[in-house]
C-alpha positions in Angstrom: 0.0 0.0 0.0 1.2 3.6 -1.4 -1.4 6.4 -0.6 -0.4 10.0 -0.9 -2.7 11.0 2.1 0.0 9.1 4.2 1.6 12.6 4.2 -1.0 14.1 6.3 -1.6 10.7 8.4 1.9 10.6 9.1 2.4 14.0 10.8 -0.8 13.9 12.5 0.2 10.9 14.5 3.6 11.8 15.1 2.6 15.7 16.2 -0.7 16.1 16.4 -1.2 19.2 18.4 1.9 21.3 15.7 -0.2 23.6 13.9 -0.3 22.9 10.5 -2.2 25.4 8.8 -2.4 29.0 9.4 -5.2 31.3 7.8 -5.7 34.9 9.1 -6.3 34.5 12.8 -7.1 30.8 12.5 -4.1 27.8 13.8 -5.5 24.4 12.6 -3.3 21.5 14.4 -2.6 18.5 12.3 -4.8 16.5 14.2 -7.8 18.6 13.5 -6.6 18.4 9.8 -6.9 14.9 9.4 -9.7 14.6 11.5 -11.6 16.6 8.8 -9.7 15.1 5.7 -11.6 11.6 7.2 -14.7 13.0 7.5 -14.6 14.3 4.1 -13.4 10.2 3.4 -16.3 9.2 4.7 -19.2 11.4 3.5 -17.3 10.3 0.0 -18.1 6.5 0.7 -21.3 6.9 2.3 -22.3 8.3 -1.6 -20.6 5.5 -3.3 -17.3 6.6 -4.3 -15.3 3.8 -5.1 -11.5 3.0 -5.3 -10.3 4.8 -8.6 -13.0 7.2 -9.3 -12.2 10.9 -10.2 -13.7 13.7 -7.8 -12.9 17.8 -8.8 -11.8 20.1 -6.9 -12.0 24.2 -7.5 -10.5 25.7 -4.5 -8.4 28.9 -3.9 -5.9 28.8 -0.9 -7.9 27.7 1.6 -7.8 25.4 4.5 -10.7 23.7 2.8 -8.2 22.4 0.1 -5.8 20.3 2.0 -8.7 18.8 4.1 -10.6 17.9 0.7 -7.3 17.1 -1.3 -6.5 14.6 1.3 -9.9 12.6 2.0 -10.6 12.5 -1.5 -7.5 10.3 -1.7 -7.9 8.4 1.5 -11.5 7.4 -0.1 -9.0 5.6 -2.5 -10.2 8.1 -5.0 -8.0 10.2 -7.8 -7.9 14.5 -7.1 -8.3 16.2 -9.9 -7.9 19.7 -8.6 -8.6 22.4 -11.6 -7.6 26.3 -11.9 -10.0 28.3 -10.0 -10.1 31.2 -13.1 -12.2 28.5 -15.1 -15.6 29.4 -16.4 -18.7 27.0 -16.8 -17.8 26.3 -20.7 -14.1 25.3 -19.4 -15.5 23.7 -16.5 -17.2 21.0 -17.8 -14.9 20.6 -20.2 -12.4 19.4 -17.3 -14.9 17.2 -15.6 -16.1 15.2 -18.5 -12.6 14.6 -19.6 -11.5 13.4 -16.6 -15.0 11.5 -15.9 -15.5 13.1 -12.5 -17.8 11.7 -10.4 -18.3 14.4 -7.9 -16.9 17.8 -7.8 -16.5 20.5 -4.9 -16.6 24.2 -6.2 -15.8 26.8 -3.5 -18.6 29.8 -3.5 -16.6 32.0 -4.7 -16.5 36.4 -4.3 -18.9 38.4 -5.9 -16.0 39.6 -8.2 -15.0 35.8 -9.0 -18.2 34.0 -8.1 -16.7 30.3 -9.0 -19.7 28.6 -6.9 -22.3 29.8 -9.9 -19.7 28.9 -12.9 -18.8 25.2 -11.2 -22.8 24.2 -11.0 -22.9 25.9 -14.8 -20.3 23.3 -15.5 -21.7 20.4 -13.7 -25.0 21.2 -14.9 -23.7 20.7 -18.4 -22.0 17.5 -17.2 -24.5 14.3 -16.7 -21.5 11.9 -16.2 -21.0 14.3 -13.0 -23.4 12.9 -9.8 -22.3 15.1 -7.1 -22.0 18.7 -6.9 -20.5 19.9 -2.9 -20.7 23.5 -2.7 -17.6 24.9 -0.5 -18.9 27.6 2.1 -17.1 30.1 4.0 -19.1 29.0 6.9 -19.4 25.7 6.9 -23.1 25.8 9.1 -24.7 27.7 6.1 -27.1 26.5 3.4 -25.7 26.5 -0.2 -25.9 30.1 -2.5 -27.6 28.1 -4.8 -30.8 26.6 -4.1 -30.9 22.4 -4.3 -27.5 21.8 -3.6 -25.7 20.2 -0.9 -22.4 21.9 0.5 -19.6 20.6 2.2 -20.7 21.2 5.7 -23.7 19.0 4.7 -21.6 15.9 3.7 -19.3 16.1 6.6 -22.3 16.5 9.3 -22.5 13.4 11.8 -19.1 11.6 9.7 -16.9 10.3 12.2 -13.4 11.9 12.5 -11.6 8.3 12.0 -11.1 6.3 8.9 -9.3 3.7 7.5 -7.8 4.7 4.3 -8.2 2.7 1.5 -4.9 0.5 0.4 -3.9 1.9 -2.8 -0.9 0.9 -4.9 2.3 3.2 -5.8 1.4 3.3 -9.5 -2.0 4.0 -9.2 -3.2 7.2 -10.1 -3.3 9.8 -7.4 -3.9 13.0 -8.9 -4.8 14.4 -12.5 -3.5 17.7 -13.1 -4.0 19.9 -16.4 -1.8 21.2 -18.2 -2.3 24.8 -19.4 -3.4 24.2 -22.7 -1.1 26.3 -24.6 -1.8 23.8 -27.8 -4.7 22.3 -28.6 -7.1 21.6 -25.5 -5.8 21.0 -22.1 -4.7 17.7 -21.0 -4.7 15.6 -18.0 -1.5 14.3 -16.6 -1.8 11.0 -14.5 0.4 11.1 -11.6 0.9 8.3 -9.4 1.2 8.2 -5.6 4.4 7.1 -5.6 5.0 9.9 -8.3 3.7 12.6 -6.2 5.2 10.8 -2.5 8.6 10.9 -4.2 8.3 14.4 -4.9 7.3 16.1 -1.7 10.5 13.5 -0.1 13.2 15.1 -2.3 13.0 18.3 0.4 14.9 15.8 2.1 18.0 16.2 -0.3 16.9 20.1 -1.7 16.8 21.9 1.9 17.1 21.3 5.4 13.7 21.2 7.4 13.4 22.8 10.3 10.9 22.0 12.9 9.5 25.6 13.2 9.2 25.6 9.8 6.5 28.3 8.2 5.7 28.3 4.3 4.0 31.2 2.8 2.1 29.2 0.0 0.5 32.0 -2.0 1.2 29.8 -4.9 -2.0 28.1 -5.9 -2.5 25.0 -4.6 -4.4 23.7 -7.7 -1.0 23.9 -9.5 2.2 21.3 -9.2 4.4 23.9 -7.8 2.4 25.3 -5.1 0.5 21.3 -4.1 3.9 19.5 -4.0 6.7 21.8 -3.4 4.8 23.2 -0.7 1.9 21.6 0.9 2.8 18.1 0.3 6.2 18.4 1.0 5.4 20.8 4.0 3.3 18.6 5.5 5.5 16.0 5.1 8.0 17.9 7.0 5.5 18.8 9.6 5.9 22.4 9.0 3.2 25.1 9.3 1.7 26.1 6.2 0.1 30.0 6.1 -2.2 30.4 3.3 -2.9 33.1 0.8 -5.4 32.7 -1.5 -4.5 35.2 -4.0 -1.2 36.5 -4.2 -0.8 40.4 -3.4 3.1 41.7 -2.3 1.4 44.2 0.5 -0.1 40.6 2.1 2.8 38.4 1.4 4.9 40.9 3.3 2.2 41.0 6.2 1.9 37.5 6.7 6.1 37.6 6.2 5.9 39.8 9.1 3.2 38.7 11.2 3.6 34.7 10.7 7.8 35.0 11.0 7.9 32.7 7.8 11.1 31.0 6.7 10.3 29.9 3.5 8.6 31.5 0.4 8.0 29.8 -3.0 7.1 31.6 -5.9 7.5 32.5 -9.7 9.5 35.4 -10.8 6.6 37.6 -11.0 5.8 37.5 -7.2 9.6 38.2 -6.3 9.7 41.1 -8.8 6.5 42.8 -6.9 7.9 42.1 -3.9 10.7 43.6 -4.8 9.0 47.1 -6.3 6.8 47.2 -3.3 5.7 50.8 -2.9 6.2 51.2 0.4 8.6 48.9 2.0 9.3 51.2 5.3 5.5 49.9 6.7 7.1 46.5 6.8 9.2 45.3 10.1 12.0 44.3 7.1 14.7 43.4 9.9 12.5 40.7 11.1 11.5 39.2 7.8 15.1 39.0 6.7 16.2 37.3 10.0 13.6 34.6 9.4 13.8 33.6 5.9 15.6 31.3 5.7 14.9 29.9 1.6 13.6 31.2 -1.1 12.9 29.1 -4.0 11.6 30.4 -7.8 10.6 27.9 -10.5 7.5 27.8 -12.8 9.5 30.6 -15.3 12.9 31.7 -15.3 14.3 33.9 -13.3 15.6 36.9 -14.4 19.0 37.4 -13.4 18.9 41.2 -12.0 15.8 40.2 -10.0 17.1 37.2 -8.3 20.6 39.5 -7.5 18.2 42.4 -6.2 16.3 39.8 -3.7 19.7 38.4 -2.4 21.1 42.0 -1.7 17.3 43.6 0.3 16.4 39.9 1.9 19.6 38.6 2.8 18.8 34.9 1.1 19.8 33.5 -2.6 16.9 32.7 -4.8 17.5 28.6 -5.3 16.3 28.3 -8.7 14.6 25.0 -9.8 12.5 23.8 -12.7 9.7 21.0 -13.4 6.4 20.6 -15.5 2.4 19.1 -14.4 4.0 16.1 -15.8 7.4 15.9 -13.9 5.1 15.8 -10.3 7.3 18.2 -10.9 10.2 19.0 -10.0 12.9 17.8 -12.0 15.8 19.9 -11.3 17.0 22.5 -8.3 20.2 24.1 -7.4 21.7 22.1 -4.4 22.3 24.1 -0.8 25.5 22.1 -0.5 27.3 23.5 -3.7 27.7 27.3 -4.9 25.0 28.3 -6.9 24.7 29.5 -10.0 22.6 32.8 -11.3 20.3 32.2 -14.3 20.7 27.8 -13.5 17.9 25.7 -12.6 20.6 23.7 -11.5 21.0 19.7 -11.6 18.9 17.0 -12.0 17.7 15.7 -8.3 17.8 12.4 -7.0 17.0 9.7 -9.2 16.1 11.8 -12.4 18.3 11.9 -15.4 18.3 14.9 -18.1 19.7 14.6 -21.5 19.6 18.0 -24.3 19.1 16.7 -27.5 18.5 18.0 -31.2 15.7 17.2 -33.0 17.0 13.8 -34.1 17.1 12.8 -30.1 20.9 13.1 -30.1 23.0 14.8 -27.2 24.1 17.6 -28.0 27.6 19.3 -26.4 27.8 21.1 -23.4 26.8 24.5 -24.0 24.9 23.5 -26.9 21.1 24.7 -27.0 18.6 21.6 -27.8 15.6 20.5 -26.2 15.8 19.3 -22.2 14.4 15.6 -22.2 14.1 13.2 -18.7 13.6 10.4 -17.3 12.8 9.0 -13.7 10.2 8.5 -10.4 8.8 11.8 -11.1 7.3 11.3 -14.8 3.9 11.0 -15.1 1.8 7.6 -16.1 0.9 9.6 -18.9 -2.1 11.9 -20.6 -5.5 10.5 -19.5 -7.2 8.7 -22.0 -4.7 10.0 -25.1 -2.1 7.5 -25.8 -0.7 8.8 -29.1 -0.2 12.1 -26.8 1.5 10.2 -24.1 3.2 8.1 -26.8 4.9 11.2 -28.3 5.8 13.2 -25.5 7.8 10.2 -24.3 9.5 9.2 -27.1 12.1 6.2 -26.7 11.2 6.3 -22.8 12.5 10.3 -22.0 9.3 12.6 -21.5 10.2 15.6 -23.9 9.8 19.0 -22.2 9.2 21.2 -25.0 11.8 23.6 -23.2 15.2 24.8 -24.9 18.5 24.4 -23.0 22.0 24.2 -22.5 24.2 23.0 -20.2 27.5 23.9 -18.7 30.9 21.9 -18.0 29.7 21.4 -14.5 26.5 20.1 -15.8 24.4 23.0 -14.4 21.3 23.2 -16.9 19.9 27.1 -17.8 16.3 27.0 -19.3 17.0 29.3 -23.0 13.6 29.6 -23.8 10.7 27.5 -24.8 10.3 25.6 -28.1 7.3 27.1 -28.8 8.6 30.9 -27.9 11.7 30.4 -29.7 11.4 33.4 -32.9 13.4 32.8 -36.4 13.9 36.0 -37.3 15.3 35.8 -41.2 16.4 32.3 -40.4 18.1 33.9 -37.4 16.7 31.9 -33.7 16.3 34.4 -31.1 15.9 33.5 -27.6 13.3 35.8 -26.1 14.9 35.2 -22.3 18.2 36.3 -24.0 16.6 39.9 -24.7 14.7 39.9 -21.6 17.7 39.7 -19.9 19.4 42.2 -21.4 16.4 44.9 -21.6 16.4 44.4 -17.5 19.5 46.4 -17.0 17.7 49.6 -18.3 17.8 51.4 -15.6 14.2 52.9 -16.4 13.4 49.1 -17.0 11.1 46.8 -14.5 9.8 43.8 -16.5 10.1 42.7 -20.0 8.5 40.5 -22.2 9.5 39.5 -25.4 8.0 37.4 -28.4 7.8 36.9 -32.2 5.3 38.9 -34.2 4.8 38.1 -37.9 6.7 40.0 -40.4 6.3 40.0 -44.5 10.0 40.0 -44.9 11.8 38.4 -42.0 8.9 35.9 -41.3 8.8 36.8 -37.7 9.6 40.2 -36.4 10.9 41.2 -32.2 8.2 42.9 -30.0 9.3 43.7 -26.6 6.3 44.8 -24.0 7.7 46.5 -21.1 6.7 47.7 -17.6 9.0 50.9 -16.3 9.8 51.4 -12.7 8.1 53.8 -10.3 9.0 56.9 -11.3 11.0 56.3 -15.0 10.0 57.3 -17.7 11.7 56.7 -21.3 10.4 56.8 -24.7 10.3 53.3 -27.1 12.5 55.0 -30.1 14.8 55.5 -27.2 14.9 52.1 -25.6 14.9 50.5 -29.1 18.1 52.5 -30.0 19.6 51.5 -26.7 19.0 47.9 -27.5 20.3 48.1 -30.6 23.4 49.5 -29.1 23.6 46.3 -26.7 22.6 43.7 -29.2 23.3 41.7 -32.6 21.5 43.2 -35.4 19.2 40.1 -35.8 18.3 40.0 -31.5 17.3 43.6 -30.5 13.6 44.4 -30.2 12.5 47.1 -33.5 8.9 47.3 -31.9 8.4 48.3 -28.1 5.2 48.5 -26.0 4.9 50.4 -23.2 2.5 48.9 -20.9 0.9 49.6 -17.1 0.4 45.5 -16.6 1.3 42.3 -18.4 -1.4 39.1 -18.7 -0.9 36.6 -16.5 -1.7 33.2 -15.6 -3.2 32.4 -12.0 0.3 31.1 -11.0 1.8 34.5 -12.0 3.1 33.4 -15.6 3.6 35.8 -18.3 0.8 35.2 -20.6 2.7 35.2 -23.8 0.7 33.9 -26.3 -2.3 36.7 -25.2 0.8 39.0 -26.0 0.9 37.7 -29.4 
């Protein structure tokens, strides 16, 4: 027997009163936690769940996620936890595919009201049996009238349960990728996949037993669900939630919480970073009790990650993983220097080849595509074997991401295949200009991609976001990157813009851009 929910289990007998989840002015105690994960078990059985079926979840940072996460998969049944930014269209789109049988939908704001679009999309899903509306206040009726919420389920359960035996390849959890071709597709991650995962803290950082994460990454997504709650409460660590990422809050619960470690894509470090008002924040204290900060999901830029280091007092440990991957694959190791702009090496018991299109290795500091192999790869896309079959061509699961390596064997992400732009047969390397275009002193963020040209078949468009206070005009900035560029790389069109899109786990929306 292999079930992920062991994480929770585990902790709860072993510490039962360490609080485990903090949410504004609320401590939950791992005991509590699982107490509630095996009511949610049982309310699941008592309407005929069974051993392998699929159950949805739509849930922001809450504590309600880890408590259903977890006795969804002590009911021996798979989590298939879906982007809360979904609408009813996209909705039951997800829960047909991945033949859910019940799904739980938190209410929602009235600014994001997810309750109404989840019941749009179960209502538009007769595969679907059970609809669980997640309340704020668990003692109140459902927003919408005829359906049962998760206070109802759980009422009179008992707070024990015997978790169903499961075995280590057996699926766990479903997770979506983004969909950046084609529709989305589910990626079937076994429990000894996902248990694998959360362990290799054990050889990335030191745990400390007053451990606190700031998980303001979305729990929905691989980065945020392993790297942090899976592996935190693996660790027995406390886990201090923020449901929607804001750089005023993460500072306050910084602050307030003393947290030691923060996880988070580029994005969140750069707004950190340009805070408006930094003096409001006890900074002393937050920088004498972080302790780790790791950035993955995107590459880091390499003036942000330097600008961190110098106000926090911590390096940035860079890593790098997909949905598929469980999913990290690679991190930069605590017990050797690191390097800037690396995602580092491959972690225990994963091996990365960069190949050309042919599948042959390429030399070090050669750019081809990053392939790998290990625990951490998925069983494959759900239900789409020629998919599953091509991504993992002669047994190495094919990122789709460009990179090189160094003669230490440090990997650095280039770009992705898909952003890569051949400009007059010229490859550019949008991170390349990014980079570069960061130095600009009147520059904050940048974000480059291919536009299409008559002449050169694709043409460089770099969007931009100035600091506080900067000003600079694009003819300017053009001729300055011109001046600090080949011919073929710099940007001839420049956007000026207030805000960039951006995924609900703080990706640069690039395709929007183009």
């Amino acid at each position: 027997m292999l079930n992920l929910a062991v994480l929770l289990e585990d902790s709860a007998r072993e510490a039962p009163t360490r609080t485990a989840i903090i949410f504004n002015d609320m401590k939950l105690p791992y005991a509590a936690v699982n107490a509630a994960a095996n009511q949610i078990a049982n309310g699941l059985v008592s309407i005929g769940i069974q051993p392998g079926d699929k159950v949805a979840l739509s849930c922001p940072n809450l504590p309600h996620f880890p408590v259903i996460y977890y006795g969804i998969l002590k009911a021996g049944a798979v989590v298939v936890p879906l982007n809360v930014l979904l609408k009813g269209r996209e909705i039951a789109y997800h829960l047909a595919d991945s033949d859910a049988k019940a799904y739980f939908c938190f209410q929602g704001t009235p600014d994001l009201p997810m309750g109404q679009f989840g019941f749009e999309g179960f209502q538009q899903t007769p595969s679907c049996d059970h609809f669980f509306m997640i309340t704020v206040d668990p003692t109140v009726p459902s927003p919408i009238e005829g359906t049962k919420t998760v206070g109802q389920l759980m009422a009179n359960q008992p707070p024990t349960f015997d978790t169903i035996a499961t075995q280590s390849d057996d699926t766990a959890v479903i997770l979506y990728t983004s969909g950046t071709t084609g529709n989305p597709k589910g990626a079937e991650l076994t429990h000894n996949n996902m248990i694998m995962n959360a362990r290799l803290t054990d050889t990335m950082y030191h745990a400390e037993p007053d451990d606190v994460h700031l998980i303001t990454l979305p729990l929905f997504h691989s980065f945020g669900q392993t790297v942090q709650m899976n592996a935190g409460f693996y660790n027995k660590a406390a886990l201090s939630l923020l449901p929607r990422f804001d750089a005023d809050a993460a500072l306050t619960i910084m602050e307030r919480d003393n947290v030691t470690l923060f996880a988070g894509v580029p994005t969140m470090y750069w707004a950190i970073l340009n805070h408006p008002n930094p003096e409001k924040f006890d900074l002393e204290k937050i920088v004498r009790n972080l302790r780790l900060a790791v950035s993955g999901g995107a590459a880091m830029p390499v003036e942000v990650m330097r600008a961190f280091g110098e106000k926090f007092g911590v390096q940035i440990l860079e890593g790098y993983g997909l949905s598929e991957t469980s999913p990290v694959a690679t991190f930069n190791r605590l017990n050797r220097p690191p390097k800037p702009g690396s995602i580092g090496l491959p972690v225990w018991g994963v091996q990365t080849r960069i190949v050309d299109p042919l599948d042959n290795d390429v030399t070090p500091g050669e750019v081809g595509e990053l392939i790998l192999k290990g625990h951490n790869v998925m069983k494959g896309y759900y239900k789409r074997p020629e998919a599953t079959a091509e991504a993992m061509r002669g047994g190495w699961f094919h990122t789709g991401d460009l990179a090189r390596a160094d003669e230490d064997g440090f990997i650095y992400i280039t770009d992705r295949v898909k952003d890569m732009i051949i400009r007059g047969g010229f490859n550019v390397y949008p991170r390349e200009i990014e980079e570069v275009m960061l130095t600009h002193p009147a520059v904050s963020l940048a974000a480059v991609v291919g536009v299409p040209h008559d002449r050169h078949g694709e043409e460089i468009k770099a969007y931009v976001i100035l600091k506080p206070g900067q000003t600079v005009e694009e003819a300017d900035l053009i001729e300055w990157c011109r001046d600090c560029m080949a011919s073929y790389k710099y940007p001839r069109i420049i956007e000026i813009r207030d805000a960039l899109p951006m995924t609900a786990t703080g990706k640069i929306l690039k395709r929007e851009l183009r």
